[in-house]
N, C-alpha and C positions, 0 to 999 in steps of 0.2 A: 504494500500500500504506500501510496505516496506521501511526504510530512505534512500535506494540506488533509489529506483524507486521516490522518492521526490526530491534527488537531482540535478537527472536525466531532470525531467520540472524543475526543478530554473534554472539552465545552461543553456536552453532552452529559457527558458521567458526572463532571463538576457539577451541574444543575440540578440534577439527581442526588447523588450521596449531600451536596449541600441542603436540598428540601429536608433528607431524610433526618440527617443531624440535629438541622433546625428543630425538628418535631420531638426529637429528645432535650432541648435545652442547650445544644451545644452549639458554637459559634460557624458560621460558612468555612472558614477556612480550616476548621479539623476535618468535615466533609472532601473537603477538599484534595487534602493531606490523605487520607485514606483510598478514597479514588484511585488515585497515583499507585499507591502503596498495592493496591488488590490488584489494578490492570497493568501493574508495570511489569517489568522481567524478572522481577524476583518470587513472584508467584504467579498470577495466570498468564503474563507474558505477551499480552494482549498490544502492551505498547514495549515492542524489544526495544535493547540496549541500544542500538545504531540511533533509534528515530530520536531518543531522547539525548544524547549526545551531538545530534546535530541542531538541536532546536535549544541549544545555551544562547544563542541568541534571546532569545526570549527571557531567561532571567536577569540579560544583561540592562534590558528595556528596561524590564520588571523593577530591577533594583535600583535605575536613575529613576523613574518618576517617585519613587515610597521615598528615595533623599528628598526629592525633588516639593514632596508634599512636607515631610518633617521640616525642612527650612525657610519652606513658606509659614510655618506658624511662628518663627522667629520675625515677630514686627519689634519693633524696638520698644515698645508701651506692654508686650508681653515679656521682653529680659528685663525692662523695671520692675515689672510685677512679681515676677521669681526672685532676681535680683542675685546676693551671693550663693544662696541656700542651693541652686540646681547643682552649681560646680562643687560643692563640696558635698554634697551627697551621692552625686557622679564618684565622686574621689572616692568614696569611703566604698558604696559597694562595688568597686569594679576592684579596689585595692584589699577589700574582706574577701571578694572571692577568689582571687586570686591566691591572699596568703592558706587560706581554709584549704585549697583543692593540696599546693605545694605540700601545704606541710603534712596534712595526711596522708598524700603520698609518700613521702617521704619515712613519713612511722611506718607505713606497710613494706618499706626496703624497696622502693621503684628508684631506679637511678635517677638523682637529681637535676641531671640538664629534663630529661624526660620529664619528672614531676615539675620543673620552672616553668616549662613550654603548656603543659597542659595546664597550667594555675593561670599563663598568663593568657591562654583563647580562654579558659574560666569569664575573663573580664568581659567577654564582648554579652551585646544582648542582641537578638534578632527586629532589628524596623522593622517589618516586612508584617510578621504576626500582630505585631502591638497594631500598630495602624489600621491593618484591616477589622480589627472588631472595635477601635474606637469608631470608624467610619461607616462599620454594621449596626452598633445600637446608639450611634450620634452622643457617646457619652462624652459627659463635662462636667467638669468641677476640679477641686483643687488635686486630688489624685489626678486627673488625667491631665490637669497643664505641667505637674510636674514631671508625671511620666514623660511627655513628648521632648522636655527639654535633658530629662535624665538618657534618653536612647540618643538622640540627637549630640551629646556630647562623650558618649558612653564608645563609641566605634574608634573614636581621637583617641580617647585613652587608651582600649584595648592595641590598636597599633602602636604604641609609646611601649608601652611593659611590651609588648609581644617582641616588636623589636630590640629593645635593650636585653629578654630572657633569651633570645637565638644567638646576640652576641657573649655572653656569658658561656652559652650551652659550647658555640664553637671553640670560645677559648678554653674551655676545659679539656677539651679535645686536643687542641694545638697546643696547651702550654702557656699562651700569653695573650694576654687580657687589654682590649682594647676600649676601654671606658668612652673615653671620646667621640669613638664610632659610635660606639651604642647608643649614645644620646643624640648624636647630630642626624643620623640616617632617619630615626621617625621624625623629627624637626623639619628635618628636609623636606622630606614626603606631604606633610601636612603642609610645607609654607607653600610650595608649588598645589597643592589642590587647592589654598587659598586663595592665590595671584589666578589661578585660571580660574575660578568660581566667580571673581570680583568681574574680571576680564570680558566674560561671555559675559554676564549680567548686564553691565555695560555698551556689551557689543548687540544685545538684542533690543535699545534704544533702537537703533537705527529702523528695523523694520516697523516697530512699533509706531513709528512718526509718518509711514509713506502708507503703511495697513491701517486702515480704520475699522474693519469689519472685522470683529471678536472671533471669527470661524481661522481667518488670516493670522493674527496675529496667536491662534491655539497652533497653526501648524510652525510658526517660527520659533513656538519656545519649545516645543516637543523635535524641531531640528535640533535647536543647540544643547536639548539634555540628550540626546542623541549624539553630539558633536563631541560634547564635556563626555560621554562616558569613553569614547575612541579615545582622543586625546589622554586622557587622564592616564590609560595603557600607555599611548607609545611615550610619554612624559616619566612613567615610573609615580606616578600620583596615585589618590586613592578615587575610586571614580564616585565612592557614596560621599567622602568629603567634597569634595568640586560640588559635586551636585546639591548639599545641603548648602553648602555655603552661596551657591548660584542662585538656590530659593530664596536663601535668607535676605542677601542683596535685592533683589529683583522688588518682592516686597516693600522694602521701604526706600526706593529710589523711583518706582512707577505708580503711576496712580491707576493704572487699568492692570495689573497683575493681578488684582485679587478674582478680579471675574474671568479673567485668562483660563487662571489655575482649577477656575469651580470649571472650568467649562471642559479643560484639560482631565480633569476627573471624571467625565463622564464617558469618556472613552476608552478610561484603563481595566473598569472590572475584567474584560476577556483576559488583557494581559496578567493579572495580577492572579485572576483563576487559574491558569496556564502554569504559572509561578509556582504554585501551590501542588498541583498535579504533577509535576515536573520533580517538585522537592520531594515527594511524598514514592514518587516512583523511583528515586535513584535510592532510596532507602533499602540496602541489601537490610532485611532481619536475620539473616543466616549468621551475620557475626553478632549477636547478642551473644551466647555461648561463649564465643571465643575473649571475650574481653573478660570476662572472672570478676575477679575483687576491685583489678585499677578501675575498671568501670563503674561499678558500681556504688566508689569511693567518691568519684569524680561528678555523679550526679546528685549524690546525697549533699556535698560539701562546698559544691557551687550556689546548689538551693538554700543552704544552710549560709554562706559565706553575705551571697547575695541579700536575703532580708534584714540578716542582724545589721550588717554596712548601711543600708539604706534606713532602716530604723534607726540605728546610733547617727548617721549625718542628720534625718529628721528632726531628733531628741537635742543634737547640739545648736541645730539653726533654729529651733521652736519652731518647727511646722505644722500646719493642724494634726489634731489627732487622726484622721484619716489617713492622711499620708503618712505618719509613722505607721500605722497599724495597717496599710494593705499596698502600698508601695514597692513593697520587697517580692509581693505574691506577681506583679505584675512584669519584673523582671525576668524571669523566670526561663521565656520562650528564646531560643537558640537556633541558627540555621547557617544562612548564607557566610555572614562574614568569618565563622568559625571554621566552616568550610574550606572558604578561600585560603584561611591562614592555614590548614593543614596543606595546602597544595605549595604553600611558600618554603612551608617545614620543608616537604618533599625533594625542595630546591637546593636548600642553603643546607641538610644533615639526612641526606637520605637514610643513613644509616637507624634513622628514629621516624621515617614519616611512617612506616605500616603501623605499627602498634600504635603511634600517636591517632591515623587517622582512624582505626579501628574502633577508638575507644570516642572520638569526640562525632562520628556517626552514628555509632549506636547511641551515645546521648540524643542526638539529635531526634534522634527518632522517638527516642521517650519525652522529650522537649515539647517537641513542636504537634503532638497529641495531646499529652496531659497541658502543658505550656498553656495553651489556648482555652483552655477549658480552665483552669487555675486564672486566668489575667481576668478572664468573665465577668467570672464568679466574683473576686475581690472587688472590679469595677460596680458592680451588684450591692455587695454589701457593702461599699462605701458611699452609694446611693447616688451614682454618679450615671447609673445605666437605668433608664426609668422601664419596669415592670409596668405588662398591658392591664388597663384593665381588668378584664377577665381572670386574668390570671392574680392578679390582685384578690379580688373576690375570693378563689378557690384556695389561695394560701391564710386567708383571714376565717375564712370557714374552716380549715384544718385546724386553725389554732383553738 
């Protein structure tokens, strides 16, 4: 079958297992996730290995507009609002999960570059999950403007430790320690997705002044997040920073971005479904088994790492009690970018990418199921996802 007639049943099946989900309480995108997962090659087979490998295109899409949308809620009257509290609570749980996964690993006798490397994809969270069920049940409140600013800065850092943990891991290897590097290489990376983020922001003034017709000016900025995520490859940049920071500018230097970006949203569900079935499909379960204990150390102690960090940042900035107390559940979900960094592992220590990737795909796959259904739920009881009517009723009559 040809990649049009495959993408054709994913659209399909996504529609489907999403209804079916929904009707349990569970969010589109676990539906979603599952789809992939039953018709992919690792059990019916239904969509083999080849179709889904050529169609990485599509999470490349997938992943510039979910920046693209995360940087657009960066207006400057929204980082007042937050103000210091988002960066140090960023700080605390990316740097709690990080040290929780390490060092556990490390009591269990996992060799320490190994345990560094998996403490520091520990830090990253998945945009991609958080977004789609904020933009499923329209939830809002102070949980969810934290969340968007905590994910949105949360990828910076994860690149920062990841990077400084591979130059550690290598000089243990070689003998000599390159401090230096370690810090300048993620600096680098982020200043360069900075200057091209400001750069294209800038550079899509121009059509914006000669298109007047909102249809026009949605295919100019879906070119240059299209443009920013190529670039950002052959630049050595990160293409989710360019792209957040591209939204973040565009926002408050335009005054017709905002109806752009609603209008640019209406056109990404296929993509962002596709995203989901694609993630859900490349999910081998055959290596649950194989990961043992480091695995199952590594998802207790990321979740564990993850809430108490975002709680104690909460507790030190005095953040509502919401955000203390459901904050941490919503970090939770894991995918793309932990991914990517084990394909870097692969690069820079081959010698450690199998068992690294081993063990932070099979989380994934526990992630980005339970993940979604845990971010919900919190969003739920922090009162921030408004329950229907109906359903209203039937939980007040149980009580």
């Amino acid at each position: 079958m040809s990649i049009l007639g495959y993408i054709g049943l994913m659209l399909l099946a996504g529609l489907l297992f999403g209804r079916l989900t929904k009707l349990v309480g569970f969010p589109n995108v676990t539906g979603y996730i599952i789809a992939g997962l039953i018709m992919g090659p690792y059990l019916l087979g239904i969509f083999p290995a080849e179709s889904i490998s050529d169609m990485g295109v599509i999470s490349e899409m997938a992943l510039g507009f979910i920046a693209l949308f995360i940087g657009a809620e960066f207006k400057l009257s929204f980082l007042k609002d937050l103000g210091l509290s988002v960066i140090i609570i960023t700080l605390f749980q990316g740097m709690f999960a990080m040290a929780f996964v390490t060092t556990a690993l490390v009591m269990f006798q996992v060799d320490f570059p190994i345990a560094l490397i998996l403490g520091a994809i520990a830090s990253a969270t998945a945009p991609a999950v958080t977004i789609m069920i904020i933009k499923q049940y329209r939830a809002k409140g102070p949980v969810t403007r934290m969340l968007i600013g905590v994910v949105a800065l949360d990828d910076a850092l994860a690149l920062i430790l990841f990077s400084i943990s591979i130059a550690i891991a290598k000089s243990m290897l070689t003998g000599s320690i390159n401090i230096l590097a370690s810090v300048l290489e993620p600096i680098k990376e982020i200043g360069i997705s900075a200057l091209l983020g400001v750069s294209l922001a800038i550079l899509l003034q121009i059509p914006f002044h000669f298109f007047k017709k909102e249809s026009n000016r949605m295919c100019a900025t879906i070119g240059i997040v299209f443009l920013a995520t190529a670039l950002s490859g052959y630049l050595g940049a990160s293409s989710l920073l360019t792209c957040m920071i591209f939204g973040a500018v565009l926002v408050n230097i335009s005054k017709n971005s905002t109806n752009v970006i609603e209008i640019s949203e209406m056109m990404t569900p296929p993509i962002l479904m596709l995203f989901f079935i694609l993630s859900g499909a490349s999910l081998d379960i055959t290596l649950i088994p194989k990961i043992g204990i480091i695995g199952g150390v590594y998802i207790i102690m990321r979740a564990l790492g993850k809430m108490s960090g975002s709680w104690l940042g909460a507790v030190v900035m005095k953040a509502p009690p919401a955000v203390r107390k459901y904050l941490g559940l919503t970090l939770l979900p894991q995918a793309g970018v932990a991914i990517g960094l084990t394909i870097l592992v692969g690069q820079a220590l081959p010698e450690y990418a199998g068992q690294i990737r081993t063990v932070i795909i099979t989380a994934t796959l526990v992630y980005e199921l339970a993940g979604s259904v845990v971010s919900k739920a919190a969003l739920t009881k922090a009162g921030e996802i408004e329950i229907p009517a109906l359903k209203r009723k039937k939980l007040h009559a149980s009580k």
